[in-house]
VEXDREN-2710 file (C-alpha; in Angstrom, 1 decimal):
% VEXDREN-2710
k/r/px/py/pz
1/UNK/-21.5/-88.9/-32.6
2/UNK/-22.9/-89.8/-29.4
3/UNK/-26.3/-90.1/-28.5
4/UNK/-28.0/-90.0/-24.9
5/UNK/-31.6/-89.1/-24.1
6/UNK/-31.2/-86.7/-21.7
7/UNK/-27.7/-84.6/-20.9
8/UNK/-27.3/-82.4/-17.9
9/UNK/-25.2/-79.4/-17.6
10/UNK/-24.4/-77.3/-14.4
11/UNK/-21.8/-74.2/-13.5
12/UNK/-20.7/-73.5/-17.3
13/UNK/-20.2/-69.9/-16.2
14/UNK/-20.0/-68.6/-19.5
15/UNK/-18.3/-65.8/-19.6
16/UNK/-16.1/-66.0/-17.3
17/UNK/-12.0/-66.3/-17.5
18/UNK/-12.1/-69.9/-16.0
19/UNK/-14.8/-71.1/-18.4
20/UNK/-13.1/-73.7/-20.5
21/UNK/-15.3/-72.8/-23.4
22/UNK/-13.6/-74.2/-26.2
23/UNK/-13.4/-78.2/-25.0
24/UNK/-16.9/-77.2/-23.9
25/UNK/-18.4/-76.7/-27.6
26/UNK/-15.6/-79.5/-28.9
27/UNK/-17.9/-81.8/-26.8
28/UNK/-21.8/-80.4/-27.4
29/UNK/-21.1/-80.4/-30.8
30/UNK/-20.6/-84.1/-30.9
31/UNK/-23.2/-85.0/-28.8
32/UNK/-27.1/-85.6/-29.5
33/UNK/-29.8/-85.7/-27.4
34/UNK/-33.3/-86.0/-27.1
35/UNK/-33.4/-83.8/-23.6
36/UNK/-31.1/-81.2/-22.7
37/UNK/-31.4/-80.1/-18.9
38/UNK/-29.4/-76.8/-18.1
39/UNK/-29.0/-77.4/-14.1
40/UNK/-28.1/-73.6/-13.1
41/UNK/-25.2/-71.2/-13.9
42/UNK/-25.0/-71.8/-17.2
43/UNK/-23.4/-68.1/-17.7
44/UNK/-21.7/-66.2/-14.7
45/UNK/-23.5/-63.5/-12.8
46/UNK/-21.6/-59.9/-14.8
47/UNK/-21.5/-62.0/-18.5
48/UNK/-22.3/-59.3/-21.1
49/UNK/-25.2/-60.9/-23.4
50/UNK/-22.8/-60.3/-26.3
51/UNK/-19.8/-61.7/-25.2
52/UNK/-18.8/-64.4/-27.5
53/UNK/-18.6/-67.8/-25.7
54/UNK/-22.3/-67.1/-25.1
55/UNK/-23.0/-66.0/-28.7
56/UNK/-21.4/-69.7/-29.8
57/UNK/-23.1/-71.4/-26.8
58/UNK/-26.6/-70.2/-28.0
59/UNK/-25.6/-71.2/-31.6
60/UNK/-24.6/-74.3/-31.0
61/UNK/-27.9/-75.0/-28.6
62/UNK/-29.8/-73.6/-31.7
63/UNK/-28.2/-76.2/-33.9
64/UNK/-29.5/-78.8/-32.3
65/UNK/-32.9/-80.5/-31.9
66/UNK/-33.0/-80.5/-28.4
67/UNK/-35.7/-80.3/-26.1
68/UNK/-34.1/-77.3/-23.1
69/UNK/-35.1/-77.4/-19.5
70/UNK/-34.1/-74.7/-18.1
71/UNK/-33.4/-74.9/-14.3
72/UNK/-32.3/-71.4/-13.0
73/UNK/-28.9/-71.3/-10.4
74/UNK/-27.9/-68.5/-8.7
75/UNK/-26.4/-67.0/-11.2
76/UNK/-29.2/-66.5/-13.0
77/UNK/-31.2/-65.1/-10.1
78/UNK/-29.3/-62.5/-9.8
79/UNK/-30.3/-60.8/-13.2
80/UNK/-32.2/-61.7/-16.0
81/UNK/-29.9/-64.3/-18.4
82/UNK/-29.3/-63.7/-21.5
83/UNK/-29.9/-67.6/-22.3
84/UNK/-33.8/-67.4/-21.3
85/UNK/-34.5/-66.8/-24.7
86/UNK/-32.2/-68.3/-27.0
87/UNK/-33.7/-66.5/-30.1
88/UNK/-36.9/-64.4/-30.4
89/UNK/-38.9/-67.5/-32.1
90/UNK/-37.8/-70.0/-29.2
91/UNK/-38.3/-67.9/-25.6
92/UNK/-37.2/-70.9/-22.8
93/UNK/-39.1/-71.6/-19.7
94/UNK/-37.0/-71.6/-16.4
95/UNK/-37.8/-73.2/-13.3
96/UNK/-36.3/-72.7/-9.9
97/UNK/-36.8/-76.9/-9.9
98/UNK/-38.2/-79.8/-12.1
99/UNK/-39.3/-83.1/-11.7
100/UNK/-38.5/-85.4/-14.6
101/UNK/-39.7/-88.7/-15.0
102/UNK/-37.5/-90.8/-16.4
103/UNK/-38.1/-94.7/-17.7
104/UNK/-36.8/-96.2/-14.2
105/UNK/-37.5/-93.3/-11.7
106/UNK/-38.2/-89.8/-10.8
107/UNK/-35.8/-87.7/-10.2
108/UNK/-35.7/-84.1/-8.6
109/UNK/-33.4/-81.3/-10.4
110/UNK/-32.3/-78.8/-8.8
111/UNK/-29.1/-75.6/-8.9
112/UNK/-28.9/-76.8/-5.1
113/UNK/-28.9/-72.9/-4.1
114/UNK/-31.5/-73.2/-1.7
115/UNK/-29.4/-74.9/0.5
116/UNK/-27.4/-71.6/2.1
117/UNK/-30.8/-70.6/2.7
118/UNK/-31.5/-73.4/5.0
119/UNK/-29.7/-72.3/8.4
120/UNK/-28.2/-69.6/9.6
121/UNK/-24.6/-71.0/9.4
122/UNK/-24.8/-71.6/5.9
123/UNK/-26.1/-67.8/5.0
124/UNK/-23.2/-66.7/7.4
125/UNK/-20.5/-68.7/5.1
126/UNK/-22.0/-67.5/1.8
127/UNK/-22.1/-63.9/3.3
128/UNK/-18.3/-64.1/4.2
129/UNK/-17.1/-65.9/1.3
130/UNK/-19.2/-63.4/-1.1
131/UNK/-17.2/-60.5/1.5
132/UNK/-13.7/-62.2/0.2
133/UNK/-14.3/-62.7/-3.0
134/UNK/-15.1/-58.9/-3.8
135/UNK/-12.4/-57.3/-1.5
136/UNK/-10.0/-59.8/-3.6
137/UNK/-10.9/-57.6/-6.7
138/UNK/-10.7/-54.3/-5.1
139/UNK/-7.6/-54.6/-4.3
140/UNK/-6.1/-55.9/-7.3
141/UNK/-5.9/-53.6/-10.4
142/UNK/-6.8/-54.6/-13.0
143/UNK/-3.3/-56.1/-14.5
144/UNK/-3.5/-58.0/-11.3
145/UNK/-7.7/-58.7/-10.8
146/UNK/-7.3/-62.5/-12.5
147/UNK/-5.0/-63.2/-9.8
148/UNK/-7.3/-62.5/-7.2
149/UNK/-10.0/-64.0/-8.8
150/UNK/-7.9/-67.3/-9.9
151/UNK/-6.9/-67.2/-6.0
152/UNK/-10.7/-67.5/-5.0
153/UNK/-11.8/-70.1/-7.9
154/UNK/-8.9/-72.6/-6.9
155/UNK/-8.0/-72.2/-3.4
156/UNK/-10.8/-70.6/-0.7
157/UNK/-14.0/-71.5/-2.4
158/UNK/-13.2/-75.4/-3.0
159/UNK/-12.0/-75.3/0.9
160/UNK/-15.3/-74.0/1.9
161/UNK/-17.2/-76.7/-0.8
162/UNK/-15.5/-79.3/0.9
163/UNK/-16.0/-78.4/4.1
164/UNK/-20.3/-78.3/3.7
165/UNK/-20.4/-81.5/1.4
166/UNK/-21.9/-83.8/3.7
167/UNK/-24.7/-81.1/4.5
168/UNK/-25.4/-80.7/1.2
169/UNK/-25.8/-84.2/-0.1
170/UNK/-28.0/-84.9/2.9
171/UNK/-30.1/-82.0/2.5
172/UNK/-30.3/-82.5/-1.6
173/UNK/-31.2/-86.5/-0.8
174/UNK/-33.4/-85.4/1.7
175/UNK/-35.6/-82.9/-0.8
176/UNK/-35.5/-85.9/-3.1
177/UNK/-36.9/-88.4/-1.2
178/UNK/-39.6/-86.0/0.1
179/UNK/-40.8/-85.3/-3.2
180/UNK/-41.4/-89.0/-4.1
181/UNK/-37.9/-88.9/-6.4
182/UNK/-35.4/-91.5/-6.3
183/UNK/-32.4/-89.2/-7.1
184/UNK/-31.4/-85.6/-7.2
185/UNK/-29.1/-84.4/-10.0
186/UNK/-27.8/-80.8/-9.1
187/UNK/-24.5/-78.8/-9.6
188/UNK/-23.3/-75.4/-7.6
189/UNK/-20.6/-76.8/-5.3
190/UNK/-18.3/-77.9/-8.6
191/UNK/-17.9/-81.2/-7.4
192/UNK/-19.0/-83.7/-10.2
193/UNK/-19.8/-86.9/-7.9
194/UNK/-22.4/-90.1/-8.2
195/UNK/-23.2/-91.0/-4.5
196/UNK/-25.9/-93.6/-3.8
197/UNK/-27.5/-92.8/-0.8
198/UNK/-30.7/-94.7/1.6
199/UNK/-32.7/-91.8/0.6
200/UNK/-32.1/-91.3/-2.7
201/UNK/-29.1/-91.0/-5.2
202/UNK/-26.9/-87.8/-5.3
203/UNK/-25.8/-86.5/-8.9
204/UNK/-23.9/-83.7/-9.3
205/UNK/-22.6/-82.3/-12.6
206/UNK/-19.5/-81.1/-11.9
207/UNK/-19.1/-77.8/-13.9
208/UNK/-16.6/-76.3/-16.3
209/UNK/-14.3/-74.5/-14.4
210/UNK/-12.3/-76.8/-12.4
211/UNK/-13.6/-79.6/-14.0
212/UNK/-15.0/-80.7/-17.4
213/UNK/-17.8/-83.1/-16.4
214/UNK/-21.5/-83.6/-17.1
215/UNK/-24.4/-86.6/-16.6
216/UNK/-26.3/-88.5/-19.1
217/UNK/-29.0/-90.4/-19.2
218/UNK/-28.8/-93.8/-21.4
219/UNK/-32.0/-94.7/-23.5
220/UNK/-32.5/-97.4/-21.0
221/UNK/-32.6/-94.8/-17.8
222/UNK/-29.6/-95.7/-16.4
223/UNK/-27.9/-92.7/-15.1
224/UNK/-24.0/-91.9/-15.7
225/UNK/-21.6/-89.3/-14.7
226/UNK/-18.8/-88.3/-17.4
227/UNK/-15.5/-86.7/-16.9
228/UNK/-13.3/-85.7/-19.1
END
């Protein structure tokens, strides 16, 4: 069993075909923590509240003595998640950002989200790929639909996260810094990464898609990005 104080998830997307689920809950179930920070799309944005990865997500969170910050992604946004309250006698608060203070520094959390928000170009992209991704499912029937949406996952949407990743870990060490933190843990793009920058230091979670990856924080405050 492992212990950490603090363990940070992003871009689960439970409920989802490309959610690897199962090597998900192998892993939460042998960790322990005292903090547990959901970063943002922790289900995906048409996840039925009863499907069953989410059932045994919530079960497994339930389990566990873990103090849940809830930080909301797009995803989430979107709708109402079915993970806000994780049973009627434990209702979760969400925030759109959080400010933890951690033994050796502050650090700002954040989906990262806001940052298509921030110029033109970027709504432009998000627009278009959004424009792709549904006229990939239209056309597919349904024998045929996890194609599409495989073709999307793996190919045009890591072209276009590659493409905006210097913006974004500017603009994420930039909100840092100018709320007094010293780093920035965040998730969205699905690029896990530790990236010390003049302004602050840039964590990103990775998800559970493409990836299998998550950060910790050690008892001692030292910060650590895990991939499996």
């Amino acid at each position: 069993m492992k212990k950490y104080k603090s363990i940070f998830l992003s871009d689960i997307h439970l409920g989802s075909q490309h959610c690897q689920s199962k090597k998900l809950f192998r892993v939460l179930e042998k960790l322990e923590a005292k903090n547990l920070f959901l970063v943002g799309d922790i289900i995906t944005q048409n996840a039925k509240a009863d499907n069953s990865d989410i059932e045994k997500f919530i079960e497994i969170i339930n389990s566990k003595n873990w103090n849940i910050i809830y930080i909301l992604g797009n995803h989430e946004k979107d709708r109402r998640a079915p993970l806000i309250n994780l049973s009627p006698n434990n209702p979760l608060k969400t925030y759109n950002h959080y400010i933890y203070n951690s033994e050796k520094q502050k650090i700002y959390i954040t989906h990262g989200d806001s940052f298509h928000n921030k110029d033109i170009f970027n709504k432009i992209l998000k627009f278009t790929l959004s424009k792709i991704k549904k006229t990939a499912q239209k056309i597919e029937d349904n024998k045929r639909r996890g194609s599409a949406s495989t073709l999307y996952h793996k190919r045009v949407k890591p072209i276009a996260q590659k493409y905006l990743h210097k913006s974004y870990v500017k603009y994420l060490t930039t909100l840092a810094h100018s709320n007094s933190c010293q780093s920035v843990i965040c998730g969205h793009i699905h690029l896990p990464e530790l990236i010390k920058t003049q302004k602050a230091t840039y964590l990103n979670c990775g998800d559970w898609v493409n990836h299998s990856s998550y950060i910790v924080e050690e008892f001692n405050g030292e910060l650590k990005l895990i991939e499996l």
